[in-house]
C-alpha positions in Angstrom: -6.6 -4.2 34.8 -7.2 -0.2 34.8 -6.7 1.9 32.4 -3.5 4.2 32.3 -1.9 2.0 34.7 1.4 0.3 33.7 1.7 -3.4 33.8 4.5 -6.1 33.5 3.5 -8.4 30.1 5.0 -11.3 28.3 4.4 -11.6 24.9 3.3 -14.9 23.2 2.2 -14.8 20.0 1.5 -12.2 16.9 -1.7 -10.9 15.4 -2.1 -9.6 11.5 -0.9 -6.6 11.2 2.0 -7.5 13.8 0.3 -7.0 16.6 1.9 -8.3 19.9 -0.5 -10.5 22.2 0.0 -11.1 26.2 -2.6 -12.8 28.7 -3.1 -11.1 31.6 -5.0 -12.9 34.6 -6.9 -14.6 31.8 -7.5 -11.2 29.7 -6.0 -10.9 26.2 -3.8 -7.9 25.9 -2.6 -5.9 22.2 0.2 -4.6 22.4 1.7 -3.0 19.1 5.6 -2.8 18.5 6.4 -6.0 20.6 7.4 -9.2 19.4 6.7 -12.6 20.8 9.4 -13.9 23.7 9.6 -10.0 24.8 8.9 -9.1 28.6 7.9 -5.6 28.8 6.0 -3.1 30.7 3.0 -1.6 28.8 0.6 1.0 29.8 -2.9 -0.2 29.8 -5.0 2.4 27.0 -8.5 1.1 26.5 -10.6 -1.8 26.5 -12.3 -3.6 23.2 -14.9 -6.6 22.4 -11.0 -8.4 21.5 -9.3 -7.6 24.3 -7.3 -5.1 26.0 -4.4 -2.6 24.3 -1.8 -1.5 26.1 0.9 0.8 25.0 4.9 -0.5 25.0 6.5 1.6 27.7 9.8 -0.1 27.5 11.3 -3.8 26.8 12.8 -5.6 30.3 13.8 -8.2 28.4 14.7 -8.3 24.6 14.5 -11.3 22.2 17.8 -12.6 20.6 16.9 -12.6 16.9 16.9 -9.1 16.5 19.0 -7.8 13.7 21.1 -4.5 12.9 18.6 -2.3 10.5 20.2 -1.2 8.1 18.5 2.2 8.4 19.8 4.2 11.3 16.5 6.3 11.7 14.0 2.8 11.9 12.7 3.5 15.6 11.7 6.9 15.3 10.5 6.6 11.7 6.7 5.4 11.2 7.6 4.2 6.9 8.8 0.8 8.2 8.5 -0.9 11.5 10.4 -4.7 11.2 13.9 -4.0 9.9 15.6 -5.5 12.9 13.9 -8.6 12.0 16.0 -10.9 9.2 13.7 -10.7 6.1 13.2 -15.1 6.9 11.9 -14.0 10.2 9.5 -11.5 8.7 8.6 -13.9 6.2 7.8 -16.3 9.1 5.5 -14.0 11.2 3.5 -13.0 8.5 2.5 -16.8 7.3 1.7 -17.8 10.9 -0.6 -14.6 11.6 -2.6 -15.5 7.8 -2.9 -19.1 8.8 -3.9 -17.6 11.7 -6.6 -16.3 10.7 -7.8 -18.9 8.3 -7.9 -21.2 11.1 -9.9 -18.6 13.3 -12.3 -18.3 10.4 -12.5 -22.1 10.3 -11.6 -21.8 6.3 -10.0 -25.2 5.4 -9.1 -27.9 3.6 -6.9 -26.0 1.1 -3.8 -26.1 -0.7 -1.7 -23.8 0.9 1.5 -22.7 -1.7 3.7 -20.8 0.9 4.0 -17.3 1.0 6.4 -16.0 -2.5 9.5 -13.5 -1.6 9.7 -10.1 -2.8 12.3 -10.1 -5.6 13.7 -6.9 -3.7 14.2 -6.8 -0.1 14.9 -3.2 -0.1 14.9 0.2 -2.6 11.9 -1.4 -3.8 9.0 1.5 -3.8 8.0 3.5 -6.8 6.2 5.7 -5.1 7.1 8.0 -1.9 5.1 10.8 0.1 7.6 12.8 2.4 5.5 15.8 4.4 7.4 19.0 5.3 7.4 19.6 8.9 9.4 19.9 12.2 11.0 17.3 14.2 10.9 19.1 17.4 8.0 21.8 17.7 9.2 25.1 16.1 12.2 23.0 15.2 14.3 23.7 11.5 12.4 22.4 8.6 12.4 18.5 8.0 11.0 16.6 5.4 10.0 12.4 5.4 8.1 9.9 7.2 5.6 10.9 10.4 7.7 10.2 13.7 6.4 6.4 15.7 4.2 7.5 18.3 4.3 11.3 17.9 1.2 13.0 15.8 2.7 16.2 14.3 5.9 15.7 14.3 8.3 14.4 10.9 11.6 13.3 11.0 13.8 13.4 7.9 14.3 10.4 6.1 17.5 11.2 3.4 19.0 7.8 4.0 15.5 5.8 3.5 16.4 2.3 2.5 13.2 1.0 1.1 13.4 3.9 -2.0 16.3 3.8 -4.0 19.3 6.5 -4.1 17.2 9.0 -6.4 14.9 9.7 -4.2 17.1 10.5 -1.4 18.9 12.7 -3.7 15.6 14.2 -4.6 15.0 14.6 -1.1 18.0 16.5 0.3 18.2 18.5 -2.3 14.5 19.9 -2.2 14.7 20.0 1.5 18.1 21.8 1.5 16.4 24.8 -1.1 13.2 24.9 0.8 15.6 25.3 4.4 17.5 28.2 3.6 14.2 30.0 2.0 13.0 29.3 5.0 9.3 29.0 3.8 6.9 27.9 6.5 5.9 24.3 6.6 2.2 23.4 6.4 0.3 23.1 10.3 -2.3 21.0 9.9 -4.2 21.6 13.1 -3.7 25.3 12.4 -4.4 25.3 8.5 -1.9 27.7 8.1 1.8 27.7 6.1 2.5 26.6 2.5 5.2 24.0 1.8 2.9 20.1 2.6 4.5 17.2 0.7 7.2 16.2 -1.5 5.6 13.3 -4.3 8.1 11.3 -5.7 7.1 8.4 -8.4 10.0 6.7 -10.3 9.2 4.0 -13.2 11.5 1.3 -12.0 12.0 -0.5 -15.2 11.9 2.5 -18.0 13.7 4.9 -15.2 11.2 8.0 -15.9 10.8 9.7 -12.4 7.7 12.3 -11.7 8.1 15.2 -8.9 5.5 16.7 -7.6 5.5 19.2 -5.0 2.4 19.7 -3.2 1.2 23.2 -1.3 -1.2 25.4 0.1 -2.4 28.3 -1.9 -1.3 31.0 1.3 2.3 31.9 -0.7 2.8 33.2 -3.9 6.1 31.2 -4.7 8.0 30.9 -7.9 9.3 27.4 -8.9 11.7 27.9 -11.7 14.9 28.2 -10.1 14.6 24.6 -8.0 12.9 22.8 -11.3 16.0 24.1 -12.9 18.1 22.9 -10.0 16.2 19.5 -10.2 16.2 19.2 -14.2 20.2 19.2 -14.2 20.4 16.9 -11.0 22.5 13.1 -11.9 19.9 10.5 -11.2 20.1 6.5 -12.5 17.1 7.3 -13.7 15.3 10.6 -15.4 13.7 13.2 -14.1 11.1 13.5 -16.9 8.0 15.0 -14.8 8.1 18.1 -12.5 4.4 19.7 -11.1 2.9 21.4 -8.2 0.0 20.7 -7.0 -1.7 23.0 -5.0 -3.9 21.8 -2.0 -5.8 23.8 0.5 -8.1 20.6 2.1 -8.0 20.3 5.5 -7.3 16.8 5.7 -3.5 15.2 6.0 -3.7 14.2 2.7 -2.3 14.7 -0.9 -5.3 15.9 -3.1 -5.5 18.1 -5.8 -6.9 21.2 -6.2 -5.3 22.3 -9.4 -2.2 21.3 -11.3 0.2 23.1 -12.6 2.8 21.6 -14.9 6.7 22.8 -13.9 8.7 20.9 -16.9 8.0 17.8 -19.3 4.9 15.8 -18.8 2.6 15.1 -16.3 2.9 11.3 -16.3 5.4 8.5 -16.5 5.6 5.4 -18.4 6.2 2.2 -16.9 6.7 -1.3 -18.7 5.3 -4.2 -16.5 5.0 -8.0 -18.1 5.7 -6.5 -21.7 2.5 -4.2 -21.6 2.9 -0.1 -21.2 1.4 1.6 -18.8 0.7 5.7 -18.4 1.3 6.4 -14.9 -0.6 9.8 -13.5 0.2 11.4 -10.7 -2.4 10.6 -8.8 -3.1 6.9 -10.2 -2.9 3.6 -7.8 0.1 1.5 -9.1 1.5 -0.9 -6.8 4.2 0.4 -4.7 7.0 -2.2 -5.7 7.3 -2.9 -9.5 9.2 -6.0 -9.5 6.7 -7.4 -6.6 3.6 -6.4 -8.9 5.0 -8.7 -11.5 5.1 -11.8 -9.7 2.1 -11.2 -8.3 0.2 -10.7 -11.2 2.1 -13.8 -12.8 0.1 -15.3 -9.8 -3.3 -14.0 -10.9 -2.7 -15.1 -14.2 -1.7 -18.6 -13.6 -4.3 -19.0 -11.1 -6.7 -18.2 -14.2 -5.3 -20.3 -16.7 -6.8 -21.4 -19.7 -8.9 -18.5 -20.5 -9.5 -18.0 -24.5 -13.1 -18.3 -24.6 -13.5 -16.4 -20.8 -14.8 -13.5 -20.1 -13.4 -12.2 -17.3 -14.5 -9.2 -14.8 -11.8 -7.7 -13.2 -13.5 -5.6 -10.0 -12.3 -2.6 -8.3 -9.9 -2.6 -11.3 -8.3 0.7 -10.2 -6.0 1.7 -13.6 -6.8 -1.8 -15.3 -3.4 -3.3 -14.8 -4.3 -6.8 -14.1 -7.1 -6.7 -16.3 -4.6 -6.1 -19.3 -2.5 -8.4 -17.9 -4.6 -10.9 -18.1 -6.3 -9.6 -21.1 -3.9 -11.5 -23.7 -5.3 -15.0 -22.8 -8.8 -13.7 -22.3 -11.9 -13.6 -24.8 -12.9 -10.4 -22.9 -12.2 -8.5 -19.8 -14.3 -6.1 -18.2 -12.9 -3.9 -15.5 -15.4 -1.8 -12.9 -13.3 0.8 -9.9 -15.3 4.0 -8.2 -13.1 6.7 -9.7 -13.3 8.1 -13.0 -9.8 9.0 -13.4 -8.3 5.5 -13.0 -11.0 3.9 -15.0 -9.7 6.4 -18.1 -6.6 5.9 -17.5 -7.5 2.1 -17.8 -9.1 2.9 -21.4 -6.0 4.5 -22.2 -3.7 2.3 -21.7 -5.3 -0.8 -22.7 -5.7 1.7 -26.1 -1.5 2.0 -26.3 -1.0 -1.8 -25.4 -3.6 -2.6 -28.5 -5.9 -4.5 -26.9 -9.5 -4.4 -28.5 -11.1 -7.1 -26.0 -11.2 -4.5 -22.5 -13.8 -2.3 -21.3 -13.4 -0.2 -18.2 -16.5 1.0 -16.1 -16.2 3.7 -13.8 -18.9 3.7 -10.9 -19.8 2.4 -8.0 -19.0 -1.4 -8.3 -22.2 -2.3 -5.8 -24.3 -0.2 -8.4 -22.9 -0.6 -11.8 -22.3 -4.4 -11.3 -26.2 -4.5 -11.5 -26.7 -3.1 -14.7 -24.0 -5.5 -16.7 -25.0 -7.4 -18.9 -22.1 -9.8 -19.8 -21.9 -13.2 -17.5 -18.3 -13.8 -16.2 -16.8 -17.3 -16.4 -14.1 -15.9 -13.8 -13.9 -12.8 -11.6 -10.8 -11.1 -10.6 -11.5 -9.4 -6.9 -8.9 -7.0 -5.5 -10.7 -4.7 -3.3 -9.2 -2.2 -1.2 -8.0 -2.6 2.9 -12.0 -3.2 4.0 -12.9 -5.9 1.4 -15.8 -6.2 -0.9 -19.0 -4.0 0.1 -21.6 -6.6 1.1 -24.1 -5.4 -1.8 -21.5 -6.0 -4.2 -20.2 -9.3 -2.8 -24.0 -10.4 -2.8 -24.0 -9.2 -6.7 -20.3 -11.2 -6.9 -22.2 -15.1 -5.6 -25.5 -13.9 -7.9 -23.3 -14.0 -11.0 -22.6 -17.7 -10.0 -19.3 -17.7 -12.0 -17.4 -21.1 -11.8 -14.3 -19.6 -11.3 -13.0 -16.4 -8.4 -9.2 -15.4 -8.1 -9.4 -12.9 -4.8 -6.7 -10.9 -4.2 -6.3 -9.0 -0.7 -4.2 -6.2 1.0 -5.5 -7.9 4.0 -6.5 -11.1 5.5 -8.8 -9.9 7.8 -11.5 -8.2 5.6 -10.7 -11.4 3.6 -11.5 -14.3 5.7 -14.4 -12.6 6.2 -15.4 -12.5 2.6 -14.4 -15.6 2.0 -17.0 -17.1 5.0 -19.6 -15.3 2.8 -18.8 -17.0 -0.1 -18.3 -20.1 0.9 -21.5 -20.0 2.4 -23.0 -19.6 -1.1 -21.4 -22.7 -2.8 -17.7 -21.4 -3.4 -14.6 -23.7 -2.5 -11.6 -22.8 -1.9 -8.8 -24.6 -3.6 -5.6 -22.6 -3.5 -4.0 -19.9 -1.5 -0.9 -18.1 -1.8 1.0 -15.3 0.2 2.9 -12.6 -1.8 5.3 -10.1 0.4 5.0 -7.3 -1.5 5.9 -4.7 1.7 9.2 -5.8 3.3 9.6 -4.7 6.9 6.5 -3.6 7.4 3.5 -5.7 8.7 1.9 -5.8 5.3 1.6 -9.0 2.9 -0.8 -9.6 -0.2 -3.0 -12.9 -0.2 -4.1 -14.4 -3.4 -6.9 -16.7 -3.2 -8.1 -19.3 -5.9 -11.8 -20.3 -5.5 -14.5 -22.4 -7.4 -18.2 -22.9 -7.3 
C-alpha cells in the first residue's frame, strides 16, 4: 500500500476507542469512523508498528443497523460520534473491544459482570465547553463543538442532545448577544481576537448552574448587561454562578489567568450518594452525575467490609470517591498532583463531617514514598495514560491485599494490570460502566487481590 493513495476496504472488526479494522493483502488497516460490515474507500495516511491508517473517503456500502440520531448536527459535530447506533448496539461494541483487549493481554480467568447502563442515555453531562469560532473561514460567529475532520473550524451546537435544555438556552442566548456585537472570536493560530469559550457546569441533582465565559485580555468589554440578561433567563435549574475568566495562553485550552466574579458565587453545590460536594470551576467532577453514582456504588461494593481499613484512594482528584467510600472506612487517604482539587477535597470532606480523610496534594510517584500509613485496600483511578510506572512500582511495594482499579481506558489498563499481576495480584472481578453514551468512551472497574 502507498501512502495518499485511495483504496477499496472492508471492515471486520472494532478496536477500543472504535476504531474500524480492514486487512489488506495481509496488512492490518485503522480506519476511524467505520463500523464493521461497511465497504468503503479510505485514503491510505501513514504507516505504524500496529498497522496501517487510512482515512474514510466515503462508504460504498452501508450497514443496516444504523439508526436515525436524534441530533440533526451528529456528522459534522466532533462532541459525539455513535448516535446512529441503538444505545444496545453501542453497548455491544464496547464490551467486545474491552474483552478484546483482555484477551490480547492474555489477562484471564476472571469473573466478568457485564458492562452496567448509563441511567441516562442522553442530557446526561454536567459540564460543557463550547468555543467561539466560525464555521466557514471568516464565516458569522458560531459557538459549540470543533467540526469532524476540520481543525479550526466550530459549528454550533444549540440543539445538543447529550446536555439538557439549559444549556442550549444558555447557549443561543450568549451566542445571539455576542453575534450582533459582533466581537471577534479568538484565532488560535493567529493569537489574536477576544471571545474563546463558553463554560457551562449545571449540578444535576441540586439544579445550581455555573457560567463562565472565558477570553483573551485584547478587549476591554463590559459584562453587566448579558449577566443581567442571563440572571433573569427561565431555566429548570438556577443560574447561581456567573464569571469570566480571562485567558491569554496560547494553547486551545480553558485555563485561567485571573478570575473575575460576574454575579453569586464562584462554585456550585452538588449532592451525590447523600454527601455534598463544592464544585469549582475548574475542579474534575465526572461528566454525568447519575452515571458517577452507580459507578462509585461499584467501587464501594467492590470494597466491602471496610471498618477497620485504611484505604488510599490515588490520583483522588476532588476526593469524591474517597468520601464516598469514607463512611465504611477506618481511614482514607487521598493523594492527586494539583493543589486545588486536593483542597477542595479537604473542604468538602470538612462540610460532609467526616474526621477519618486526609488529602495530599503532590506528585503521587513522589509523595507515595514518604507515607507512612499501610493500606489494606487502594483505590486507583488514574487519568487516560494509567499509573506512572514509579508510582505503580510504589502501588505492588505496599503489598496491600486488596486493589479496586478504575480506568478511563482499557488500554493503559491492561497494561497495568500485566504489571501487577506479574507481582502477585489476581484478578477476580471486572465490570464495565458506560458512562459516555455515543461516544467511544466506557469506564472499567477492576477488583484485584494479592
Amino acid at each position: 500500500m502507498q501512502k495518499r493513495k485511495d483504496y477499496e476496504f472492508y471492515i471486520e472488526d472494532m478496536e477500543f476507542p472504535a476504531q474500524g479494522i480492514a486487512f489488506y493483502e495481509g496488512e492490518k488497516v485503522i480506519i476511524k469512523n467505520t463500523l464493521p460490515g461497511q465497504k468503503i474507500i479510505g485514503r491510505v495516511s501513514k504507516k505504524k508498528p500496529a498497522g496501517f491508517e487510512a482515512k474514510l473517503v466515503r462508504i460504498l456500502e452501508d450497514v443496516d443497523y444504523k439508526i436515525q440520531p436524534q441530533c440533526k448536527i451528529t456528522d459534522l459535530c466532533g462532541g459525539c460520534s455513535h448516535q446512529f447506533l441503538s444505545y444496545e448496539k453501542q453497548l455491544e461494541f464496547k464490551q467486545k473491544q474491552v474483552l478484546k483487549l483482555f484477551e490480547e493481554a492474555e489477562i484471564k480467568d476472571f469473573e466478568f459482570l457485564g458492562i452496567e447502563k448509563s441511567p441516562v442515555q442522553f442530557e446526561y453531562r454536567n459540564k460543557m465547553e463550547f468555543t467561539f469560532g466560525d464555521f466557514l473561514k471568516d464565516g458569522e460567529l458560531t459557538l459549540g463543538m470543533h467540526t469532524k475532520g476540520r481543525s479550526f473550524s466550530i459549528v454550533t451546537v444549540d440543539d445538543c442532545r447529550i446536555v439538557d435544555k439549559d444549556f442550549r438556552e444558555i447557549l443561543k442566548m450568549v451566542l445571539n448577544y455576542f453575534k450582533e456585537l459582533k466581537l471577534p472570536q479568538y484565532k488560535v493560530m493567529e493569537h489574536s481576537g477576544y471571545l474563546r469559550n463558553l463554560v457551562v457546569r449545571k449540578a444535576i441533582n441540586t439544579g445550581e448552574i455555573l457560567v463562565n465565559f472565558v477570553t483573551t485580555t485584547q478587549v476591554d468589554f463590559d459584562f453587566s448587561e448579558i449577566t443581567n440578561m442571563l440572571k433573569d433567563l427561565k431555566c429548570d435549574g438556577n443560574i447561581t454562578a456567573i464569571i469570566h475568566t480571562f485567558n491569554d495562553g496560547l494553547a486551545d485550552i480553558v485555563q485561567a489567568d485571573k478570575v473575575e466574579l460576574l454575579f453569586g458565587k464562584d462554585y456550585i453545590m452538588e449532592e451525590l450518594l447523600d454527601l455534598k460536594f463544592k464544585i469549582n470551576p475548574f475542579a474534575f467532577f465526572q461528566t454525568n452525575t447519575k452515571g458517577a453514582e452507580k459507578l462509585y456504588s461499584i467501587v464501594r461494593d467492590f470494597l466491602g467490609e471496610s471498618e477497620s481499613k485504611v484505604v488510599f484512594d490515588l490520583y483522588c482528584g476532588t476526593g469524591t470517591i474517597g468520601q464516598i467510600v469514607a463512611a465504611k472506612a477506618k481511614k482514607v487517604l487521598g493523594i492527586e498532583l494539583i493543589e486545588e482539587a486536593v483542597a477542595a477535597a479537604n473542604e468538602n470532606a470538612r462540610i460532609n463531617g467526616l474526621d477519618n480523610c486526609e488529602f495530599v496534594a503532590g506528585d503521587i510517584a513522589k509523595v507515595i514514598k514518604e507515607v507512612k500509613d499501610k493500606p489494606d485496600s487502594i483505590i486507583l483511578d488514574p487519568p487516560r495514560a494509567g499509573v506512572h510506572p514509579v508510582a505503580l512500582d510504589y502501588v505492588i511495594k505496599f503489598d496491600a491485599p486488596h486493589i479496586v482499579y478504575v480506568s478511563c481506558n482499557p488500554k493503559s489498563l491492561v497494561v497495568d494490570l500485566k504489571e501487577m499481576i506479574e507481582n502477585g495480584y489476581v484478578v477476580k472481578k471486572v465490570i464495565l460502566m458506560d458512562m459516555f453514551p455515543h461516544t467511544p468512551h466506557i469506564e472499567t472497574i477492576v477488583n484485584l487481590t494479592k
